[in-house]
NUTOR-435290 format. One record per residue (C-alpha): residue number from 0; residue in three letters; x, y, z. Coordinates in steps of 0.25 Angstrom, whole numbers. Layout:
REM NUTOR-435290
- pos/code/x/y/z
- NUM/ALA/X/Y/Z
...
END
This chain:
REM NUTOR-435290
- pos/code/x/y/z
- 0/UNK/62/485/666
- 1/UNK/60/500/662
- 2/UNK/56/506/650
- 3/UNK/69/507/639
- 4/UNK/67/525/642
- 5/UNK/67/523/656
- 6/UNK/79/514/656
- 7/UNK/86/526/645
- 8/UNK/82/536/654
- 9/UNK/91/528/666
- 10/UNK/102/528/657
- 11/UNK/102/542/657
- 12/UNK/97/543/641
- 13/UNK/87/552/635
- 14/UNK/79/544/623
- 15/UNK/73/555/614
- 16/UNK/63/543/608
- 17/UNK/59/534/616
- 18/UNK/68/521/618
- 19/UNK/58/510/620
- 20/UNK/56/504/604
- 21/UNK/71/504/605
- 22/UNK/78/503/617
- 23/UNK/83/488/623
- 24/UNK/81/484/637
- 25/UNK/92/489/646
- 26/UNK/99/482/659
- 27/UNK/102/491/667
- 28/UNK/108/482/677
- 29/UNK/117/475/668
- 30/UNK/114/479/653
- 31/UNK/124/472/648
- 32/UNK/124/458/656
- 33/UNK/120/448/646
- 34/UNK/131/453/635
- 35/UNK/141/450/648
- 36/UNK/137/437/653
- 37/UNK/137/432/637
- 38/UNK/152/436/638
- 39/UNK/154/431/652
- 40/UNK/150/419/647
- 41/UNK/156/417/632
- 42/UNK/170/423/641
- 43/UNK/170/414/653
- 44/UNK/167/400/645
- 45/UNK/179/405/634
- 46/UNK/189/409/644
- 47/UNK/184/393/652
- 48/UNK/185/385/640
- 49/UNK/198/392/635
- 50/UNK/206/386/643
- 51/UNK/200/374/648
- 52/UNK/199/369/634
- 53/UNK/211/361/632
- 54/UNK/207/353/644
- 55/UNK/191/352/639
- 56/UNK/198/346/626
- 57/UNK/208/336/634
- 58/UNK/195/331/642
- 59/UNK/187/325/629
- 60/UNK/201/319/624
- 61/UNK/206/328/616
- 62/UNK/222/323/616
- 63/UNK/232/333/620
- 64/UNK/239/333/607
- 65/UNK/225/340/602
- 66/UNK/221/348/613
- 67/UNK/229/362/606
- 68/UNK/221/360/593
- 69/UNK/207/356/599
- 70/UNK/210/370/610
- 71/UNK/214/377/598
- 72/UNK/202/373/588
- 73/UNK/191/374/599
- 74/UNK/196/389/605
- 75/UNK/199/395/589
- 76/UNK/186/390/584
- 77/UNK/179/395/596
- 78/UNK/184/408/594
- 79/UNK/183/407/580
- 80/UNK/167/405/583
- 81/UNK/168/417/592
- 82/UNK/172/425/581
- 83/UNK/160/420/573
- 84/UNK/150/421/585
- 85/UNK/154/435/586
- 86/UNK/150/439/573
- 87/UNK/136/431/575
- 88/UNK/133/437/587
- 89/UNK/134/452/581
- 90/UNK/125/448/570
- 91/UNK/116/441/581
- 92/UNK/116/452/588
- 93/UNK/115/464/577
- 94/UNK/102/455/573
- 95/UNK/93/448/584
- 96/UNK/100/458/595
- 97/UNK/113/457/605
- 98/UNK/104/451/617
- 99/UNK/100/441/607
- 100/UNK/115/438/603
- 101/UNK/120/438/617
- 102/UNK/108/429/622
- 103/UNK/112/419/609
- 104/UNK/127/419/612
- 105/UNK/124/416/626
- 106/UNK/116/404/623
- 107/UNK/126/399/614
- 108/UNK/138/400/624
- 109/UNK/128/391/635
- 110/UNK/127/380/623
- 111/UNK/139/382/617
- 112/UNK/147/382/632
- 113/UNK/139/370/636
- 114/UNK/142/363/624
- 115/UNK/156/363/625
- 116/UNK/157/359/640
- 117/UNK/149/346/639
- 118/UNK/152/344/620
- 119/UNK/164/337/621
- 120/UNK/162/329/633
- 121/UNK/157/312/631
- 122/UNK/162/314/615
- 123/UNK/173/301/613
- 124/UNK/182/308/604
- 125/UNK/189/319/607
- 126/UNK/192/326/595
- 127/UNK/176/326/595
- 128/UNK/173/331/609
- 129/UNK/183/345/604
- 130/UNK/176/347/593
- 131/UNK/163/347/599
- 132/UNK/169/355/609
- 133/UNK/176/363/596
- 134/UNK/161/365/592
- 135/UNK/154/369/604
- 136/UNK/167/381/606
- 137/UNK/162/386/591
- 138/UNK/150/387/596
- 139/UNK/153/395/609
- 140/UNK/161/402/602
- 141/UNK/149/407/592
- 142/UNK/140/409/601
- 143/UNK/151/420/608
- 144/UNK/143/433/617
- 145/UNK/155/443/613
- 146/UNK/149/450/601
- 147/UNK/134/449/606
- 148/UNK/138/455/620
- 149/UNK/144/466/614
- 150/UNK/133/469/606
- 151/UNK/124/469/618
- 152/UNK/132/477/625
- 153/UNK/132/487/614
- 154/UNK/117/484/612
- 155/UNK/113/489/626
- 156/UNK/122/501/630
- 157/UNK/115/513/632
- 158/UNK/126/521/630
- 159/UNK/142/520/629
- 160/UNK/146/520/644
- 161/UNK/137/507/646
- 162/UNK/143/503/632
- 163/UNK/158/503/638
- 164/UNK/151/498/650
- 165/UNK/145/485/644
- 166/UNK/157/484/635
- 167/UNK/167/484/647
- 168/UNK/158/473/655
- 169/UNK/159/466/640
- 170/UNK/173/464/642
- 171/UNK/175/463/657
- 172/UNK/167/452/656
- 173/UNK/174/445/644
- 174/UNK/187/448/652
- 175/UNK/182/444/667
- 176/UNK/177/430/659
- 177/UNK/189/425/653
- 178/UNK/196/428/666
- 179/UNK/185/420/674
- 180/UNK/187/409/663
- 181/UNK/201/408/665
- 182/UNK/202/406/679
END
């Protein structure tokens, strides 16, 4: 990898001090590829378990008549969460760094997703099996990419054309996702 001035000077930038104390390691490949497969990833799992839920529920013996309120409670708490994830993630990332927070956050959705595949499965009672499979969703649900992406996307753009660059891949990908899932 080339020196952080050398890379500056390849982006068509003039430092007037040097940047090597300061400046971050650049891609120059795909600078902002591990803020897109976090979202790919949070995306695609949300948009597969969104609407195979109710049938996930039916198949630990959770009975029709509560299917709605189990789907209902599993999806609003998840979302809830993602609203608190969100917020931990910036303060992860104002504080140990944005690769850091994404790195975290994709480690959480590996548990958390693999939790909720195989949580509910071999518990006798159902309304036991959806709540482990309520409590593994919170848990995806905290450990949501959206707000530690963006901040590595911001973190790394050298100026604002790769800014609306990294952005635009930021949402293409979150869009391009939930249509995967959904087919």
């Amino acid at each position: 990898m080339s020196t952080c001035n050398e890379a500056a000077r390849r982006l068509g930038t003039r430092p007037e001090a040097p940047l090597e104390p300061t400046c971050k390691r650049l891609s120059h490949s795909w600078p902002f590829g591990p803020a897109i497969a976090a979202t790919a990833a949070d995306y695609l799992a949300l948009s597969i378990i969104t609407p195979a839920l109710p049938f996930y529920l039916s198949e630990v013996g959770v009975s029709e008549d509560d299917l709605p309120r189990w789907n209902g409670m599993i999806m609003g708490a998840q979302f809830a969460a993602v609203m608190v994830g969100n917020l931990l993630s910036g303060r992860m990332g104002d504080r140990y760094g944005s690769a850091t927070a994404v790195k975290l956050s994709l480690i959480g959705q590996v548990v958390f997703f693999a939790l909720s595949a195989f949580a509910p499965f071999g518990v006798g009672a159902p309304a036991l099996a959806a709540t482990l499979l309520l409590l593994t969703r919170i848990g995806a649900g905290i450990s949501t990419a959206l707000v530690s992406a963006l901040l590595y996307i911001f973190d790394r753009a050298p100026n604002p054309e790769s800014l609306l660059r990294g952005v635009a891949q930021y949402m293409g990908t979150l869009s391009c996702m939930w249509a995967a899932g959904m087919c």
